[in-house]
C-alpha positions in Angstrom: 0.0 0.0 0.0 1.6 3.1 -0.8 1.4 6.2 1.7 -0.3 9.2 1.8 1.6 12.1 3.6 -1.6 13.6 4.7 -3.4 10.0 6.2 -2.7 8.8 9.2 -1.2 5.0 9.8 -2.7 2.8 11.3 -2.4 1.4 14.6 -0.1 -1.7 13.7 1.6 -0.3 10.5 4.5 1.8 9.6 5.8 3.7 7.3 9.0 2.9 4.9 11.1 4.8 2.1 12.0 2.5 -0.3 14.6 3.3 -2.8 18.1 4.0 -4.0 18.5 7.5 -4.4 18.2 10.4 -2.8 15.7 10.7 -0.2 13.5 12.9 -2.6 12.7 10.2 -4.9 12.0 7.4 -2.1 8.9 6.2 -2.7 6.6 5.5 0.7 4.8 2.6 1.5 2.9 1.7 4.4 3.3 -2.1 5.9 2.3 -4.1 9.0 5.1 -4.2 11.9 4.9 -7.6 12.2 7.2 -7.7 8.5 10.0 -6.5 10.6 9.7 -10.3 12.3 10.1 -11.8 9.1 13.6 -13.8 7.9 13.4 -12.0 4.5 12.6 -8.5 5.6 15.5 -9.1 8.5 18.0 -9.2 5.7 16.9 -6.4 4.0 17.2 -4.5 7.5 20.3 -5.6 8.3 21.4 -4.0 4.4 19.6 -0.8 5.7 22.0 -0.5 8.8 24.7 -1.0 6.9 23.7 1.6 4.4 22.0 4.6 6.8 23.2 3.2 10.3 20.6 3.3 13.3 20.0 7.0 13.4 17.8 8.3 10.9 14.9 11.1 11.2 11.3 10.1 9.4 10.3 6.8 8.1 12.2 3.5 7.9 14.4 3.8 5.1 15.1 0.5 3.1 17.7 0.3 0.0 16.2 -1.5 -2.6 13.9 -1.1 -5.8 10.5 -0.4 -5.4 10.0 -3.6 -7.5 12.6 -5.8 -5.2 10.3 -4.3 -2.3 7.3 -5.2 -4.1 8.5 -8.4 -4.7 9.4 -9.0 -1.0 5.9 -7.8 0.5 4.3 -10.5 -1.8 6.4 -13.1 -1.0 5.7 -12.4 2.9 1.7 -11.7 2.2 1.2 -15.2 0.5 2.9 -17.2 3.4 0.1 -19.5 5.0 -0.3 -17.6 8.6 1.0 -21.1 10.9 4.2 -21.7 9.1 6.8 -20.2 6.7 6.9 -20.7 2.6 10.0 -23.8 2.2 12.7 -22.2 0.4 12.3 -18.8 0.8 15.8 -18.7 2.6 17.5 -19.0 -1.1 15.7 -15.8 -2.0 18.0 -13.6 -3.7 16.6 -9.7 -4.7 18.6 -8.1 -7.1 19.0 -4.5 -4.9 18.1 -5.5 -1.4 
């Protein structure tokens, strides 16, 4: 779901940048906290630590392509809710 500046989130959501450029041409997405639990989503975390560090003012900033994020939110949203999708650990997203 991409974000509206103007809306509010949601109780349970947050808000992340995705992209490689600047900060200006990030595009925002909003996505359920519980994502951050995920194995695939912790790589791409880890990446974003490396890449802005801990301190950072406004959203969640995440270095990838819009369509590698895209990409990873599907992969997470079709995952029965008891158990994990078997061989999603080989996953490899060309920018994240």
């Amino acid at each position: 779901m991409t974000y509206d500046k103007k809306a509010k989130v949601k109780k349970g959501w947050l808000v992340v940048a995705v992209g490689l450029g600047d900060e200006d041409s990030d595009r925002r997405f909003t996505m359920p906290i519980s994502y951050l639990q995920h194995p695939l989503f912790g790589r791409l975390l880890e990446q974003a630590h490396e890449v802005y560090g801990y301190r950072s003012s406004g959203p969640l900033r995440l270095p990838c392509t819009v369509d590698d994020f895209l990409h990873l939110r599907w992969l997470i949203e079709r995952e029965p809710q008891n158990g994990r999708l078997s061989g999603t650990g080989g996953i490899s997203l060309l920018s994240c």
